[in-house]
C-alpha positions as CSV (number, residue, x, y, z in Angstrom):
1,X,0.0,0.0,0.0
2,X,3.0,2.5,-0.5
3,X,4.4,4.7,-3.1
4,X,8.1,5.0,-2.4
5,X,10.5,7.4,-4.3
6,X,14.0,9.2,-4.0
7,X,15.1,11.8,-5.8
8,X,18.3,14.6,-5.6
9,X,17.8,18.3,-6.3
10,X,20.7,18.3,-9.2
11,X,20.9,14.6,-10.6
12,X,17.2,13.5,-11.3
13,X,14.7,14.1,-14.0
14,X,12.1,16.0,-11.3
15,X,9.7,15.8,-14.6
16,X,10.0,12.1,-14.7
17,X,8.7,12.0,-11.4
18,X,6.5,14.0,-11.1
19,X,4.9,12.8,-13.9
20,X,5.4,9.2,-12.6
21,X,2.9,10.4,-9.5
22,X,0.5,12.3,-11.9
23,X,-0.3,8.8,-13.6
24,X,-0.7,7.4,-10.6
25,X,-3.1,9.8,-9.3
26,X,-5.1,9.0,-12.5
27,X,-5.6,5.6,-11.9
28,X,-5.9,5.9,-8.0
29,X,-10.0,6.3,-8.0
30,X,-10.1,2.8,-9.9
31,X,-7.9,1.0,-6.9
32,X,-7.7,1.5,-3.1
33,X,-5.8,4.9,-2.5
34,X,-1.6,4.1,-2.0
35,X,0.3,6.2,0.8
36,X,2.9,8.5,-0.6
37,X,6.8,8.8,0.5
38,X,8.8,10.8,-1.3
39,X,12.3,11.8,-0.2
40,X,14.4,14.3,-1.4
41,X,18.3,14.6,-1.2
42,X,20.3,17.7,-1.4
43,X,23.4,17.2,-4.5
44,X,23.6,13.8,-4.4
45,X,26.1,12.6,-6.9
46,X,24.2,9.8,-9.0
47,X,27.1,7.6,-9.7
48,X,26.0,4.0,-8.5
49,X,28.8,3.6,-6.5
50,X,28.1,6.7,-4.0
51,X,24.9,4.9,-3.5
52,X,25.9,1.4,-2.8
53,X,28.9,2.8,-0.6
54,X,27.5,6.1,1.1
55,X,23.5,5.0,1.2
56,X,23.5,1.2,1.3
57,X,19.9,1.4,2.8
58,X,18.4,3.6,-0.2
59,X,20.3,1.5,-2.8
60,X,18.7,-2.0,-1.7
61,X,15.6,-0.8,-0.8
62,X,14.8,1.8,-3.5
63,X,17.8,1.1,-6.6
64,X,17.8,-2.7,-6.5
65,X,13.7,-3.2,-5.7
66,X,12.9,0.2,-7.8
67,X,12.6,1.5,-10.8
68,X,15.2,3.8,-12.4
69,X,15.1,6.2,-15.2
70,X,18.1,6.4,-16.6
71,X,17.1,8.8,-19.4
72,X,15.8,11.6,-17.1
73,X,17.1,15.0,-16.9
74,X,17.0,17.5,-14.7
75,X,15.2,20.9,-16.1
76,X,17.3,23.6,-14.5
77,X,20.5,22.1,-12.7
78,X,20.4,24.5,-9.4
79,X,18.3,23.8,-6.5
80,X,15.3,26.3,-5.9
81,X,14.4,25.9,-9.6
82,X,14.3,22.1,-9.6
83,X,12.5,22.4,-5.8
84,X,9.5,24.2,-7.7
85,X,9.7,21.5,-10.5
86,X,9.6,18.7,-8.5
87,X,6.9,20.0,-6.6
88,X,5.0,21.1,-9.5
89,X,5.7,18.9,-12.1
90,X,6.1,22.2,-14.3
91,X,9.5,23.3,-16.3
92,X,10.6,26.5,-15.5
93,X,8.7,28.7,-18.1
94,X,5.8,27.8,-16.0
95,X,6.4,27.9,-12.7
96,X,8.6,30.8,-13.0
97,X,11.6,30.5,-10.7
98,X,15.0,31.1,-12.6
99,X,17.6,31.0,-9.6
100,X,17.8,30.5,-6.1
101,X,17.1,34.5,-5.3
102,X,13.9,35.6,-4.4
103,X,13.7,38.4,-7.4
104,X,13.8,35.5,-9.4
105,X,11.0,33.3,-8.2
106,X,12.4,31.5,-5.2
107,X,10.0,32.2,-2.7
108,X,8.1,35.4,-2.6
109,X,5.0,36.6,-3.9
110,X,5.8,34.2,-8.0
111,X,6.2,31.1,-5.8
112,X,3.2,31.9,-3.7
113,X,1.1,32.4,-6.7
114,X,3.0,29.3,-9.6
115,X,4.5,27.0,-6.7
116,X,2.4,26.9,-3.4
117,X,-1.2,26.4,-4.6
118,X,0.1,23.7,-7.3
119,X,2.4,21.7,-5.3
120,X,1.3,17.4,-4.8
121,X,1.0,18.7,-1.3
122,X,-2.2,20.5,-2.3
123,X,-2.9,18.7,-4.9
124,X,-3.4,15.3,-2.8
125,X,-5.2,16.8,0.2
126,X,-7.6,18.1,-2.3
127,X,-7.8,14.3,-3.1
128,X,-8.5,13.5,0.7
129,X,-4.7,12.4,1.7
130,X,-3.5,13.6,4.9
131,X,-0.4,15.8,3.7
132,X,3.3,16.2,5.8
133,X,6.1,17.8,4.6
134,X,9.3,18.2,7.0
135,X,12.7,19.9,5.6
136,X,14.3,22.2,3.3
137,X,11.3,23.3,1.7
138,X,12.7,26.5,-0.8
139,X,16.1,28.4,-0.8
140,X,14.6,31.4,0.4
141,X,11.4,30.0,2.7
142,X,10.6,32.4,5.3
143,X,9.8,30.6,7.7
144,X,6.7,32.8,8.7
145,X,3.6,30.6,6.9
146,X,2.0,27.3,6.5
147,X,1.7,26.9,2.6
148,X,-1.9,25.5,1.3
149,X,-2.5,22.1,1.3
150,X,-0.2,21.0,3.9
151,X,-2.0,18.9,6.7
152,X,1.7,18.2,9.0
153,X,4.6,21.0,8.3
154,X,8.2,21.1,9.9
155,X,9.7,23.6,7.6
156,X,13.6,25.3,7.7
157,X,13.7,28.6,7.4
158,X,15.8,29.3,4.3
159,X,19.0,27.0,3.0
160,X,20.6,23.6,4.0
161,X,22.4,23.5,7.5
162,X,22.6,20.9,9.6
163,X,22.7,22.7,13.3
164,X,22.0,26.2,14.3
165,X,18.8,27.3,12.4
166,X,15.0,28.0,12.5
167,X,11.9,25.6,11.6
168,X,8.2,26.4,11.3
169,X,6.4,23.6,12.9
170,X,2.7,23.9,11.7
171,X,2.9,27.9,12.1
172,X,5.0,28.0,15.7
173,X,8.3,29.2,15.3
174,X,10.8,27.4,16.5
175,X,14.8,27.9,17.0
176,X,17.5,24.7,17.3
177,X,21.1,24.9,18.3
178,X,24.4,22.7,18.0
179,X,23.6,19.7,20.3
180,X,23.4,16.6,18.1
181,X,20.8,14.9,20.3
182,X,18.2,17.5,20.1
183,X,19.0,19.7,16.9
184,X,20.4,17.4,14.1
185,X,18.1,18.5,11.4
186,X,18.3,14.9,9.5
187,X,17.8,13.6,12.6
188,X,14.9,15.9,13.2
189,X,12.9,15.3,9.6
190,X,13.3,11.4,9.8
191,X,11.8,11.1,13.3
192,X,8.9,13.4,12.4
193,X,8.7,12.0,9.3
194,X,8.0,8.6,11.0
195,X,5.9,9.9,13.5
196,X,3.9,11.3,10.8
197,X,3.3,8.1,9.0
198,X,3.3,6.0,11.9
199,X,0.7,7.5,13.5
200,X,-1.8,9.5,10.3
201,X,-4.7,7.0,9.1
202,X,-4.3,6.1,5.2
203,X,-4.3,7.6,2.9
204,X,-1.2,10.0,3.6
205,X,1.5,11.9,1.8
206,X,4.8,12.8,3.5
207,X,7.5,14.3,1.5
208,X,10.9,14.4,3.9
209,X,13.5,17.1,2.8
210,X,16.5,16.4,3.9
211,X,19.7,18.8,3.3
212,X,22.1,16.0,2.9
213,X,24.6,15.9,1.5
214,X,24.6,19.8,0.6
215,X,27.4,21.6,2.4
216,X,28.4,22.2,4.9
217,X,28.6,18.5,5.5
218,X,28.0,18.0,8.7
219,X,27.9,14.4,9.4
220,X,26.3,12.8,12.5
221,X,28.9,11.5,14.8
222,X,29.1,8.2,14.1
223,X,29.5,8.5,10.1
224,X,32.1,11.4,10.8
225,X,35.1,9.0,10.0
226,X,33.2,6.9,7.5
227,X,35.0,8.3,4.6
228,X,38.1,9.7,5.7
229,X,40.4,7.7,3.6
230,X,37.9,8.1,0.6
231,X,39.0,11.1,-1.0
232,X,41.6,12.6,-2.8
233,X,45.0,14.3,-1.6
234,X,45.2,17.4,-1.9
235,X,46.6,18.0,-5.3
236,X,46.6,14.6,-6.5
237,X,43.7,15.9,-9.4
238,X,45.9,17.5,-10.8
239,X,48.3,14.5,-11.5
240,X,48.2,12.8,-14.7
241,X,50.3,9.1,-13.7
């Protein structure tokens, strides 16, 4: 009875996808309504082998048991415009955000008017689905409103940190520091994210956020050595043998 799917600001076709839950909407009045997961990474790379070594989890569960569109594109390769496309399922022309600044559609009154009141958000609790969304939700997000159509909402106040920052949970504001165990935003949108679907009767949406692995890489303490032997020397790009 679930819809599972992963996607990364700057390496998947947000179209594809979008597009993928559009048909299923269609058809979802002929069967018994499915609960919806997405989750969305911040600059993932997509080559296979940071999935199977970084995210083991997401590539047995999701790569190996999924379904992979390896002729997908991504519309506009910077992250507020491909935010408002994978939200939207509309390319850029449409929903009108050109860059990550709010003059340029990232928030503010364009994104309140193309991006808000067309998100899947709205669009499925206009269908009856109990909505959640906990994360990065735009570039620029001002942390001060609830935007339509979203039943749950746990959203950062403007870019990808890890510690030190500003949510709005379901209109309250709320401010979080740099102790792992009670501010660790990933930490944070994965237990309300559970909690969320754990506890909301079907049929529900929840689209988790997260801003891994978008600088400024701030690993939880127990992956902080994970890697440390995994990338290059300084200066060894630059030699040919």
């Amino acid at each position: 009875r679930h819809v599972k799917a992963v996607v990364s600001t700057q390496s998947t076709g947000n179209i594809m996808m979008f597009t993928a839950l559009i048909s299923l909407l269609v058809l979802l009045p002929l069967v018994s309504p499915r609960n919806i997961l997405v989750v969305l990474l911040d600059d993932v790379d997509y080559q296979p082998k940071t999935l199977s070594l970084g995210l083991p989890n997401v590539t047995k569960h999701f790569r190996n048991n999924g379904v992979i569109y390896n002729n997908a594109f991504v519309t506009t390769p910077i992250c507020c415009p491909s935010r408002a496309s994978i939200l939207t399922g509309s390319y850029q022309h449409n929903h009108r955000t050109f860059d990550n600044t709010v003059v340029n559609g990232c928030d503010g009154p364009n994104w309140d008017m193309n991006v808000a009141p067309n998100s899947m958000g709205k669009r499925l609790h206009d269908m009856g689905y109990k909505t959640g969304m906990f994360g990065k939700y735009s570039n620029n997000y001002n942390g001060k409103e609830v935007p339509p159509g979203w039943d749950e909402w746990m959203g950062l106040k403007g870019n990808s940190v890890y510690y030190n920052y500003t949510l709005n949970r379901n209109g309250k504001e709320e401010k979080h520091g740099d102790n792992y165990q009670n501010d660790y935003l990933p930490e944070l949108i994965l237990q309300a994210g559970i909690k969320f679907m754990t506890e909301t009767k079907d049929p529900w949406f929840a689209y988790l956020s997260f801003p891994t692995a978008h600088e400024p890489f701030d690993a939880a303490p127990e992956h902080q050595n994970q890697f440390k032997d995994s990338t290059p020397k300084q200066g060894s790009a630059d030699k040919t043998k």
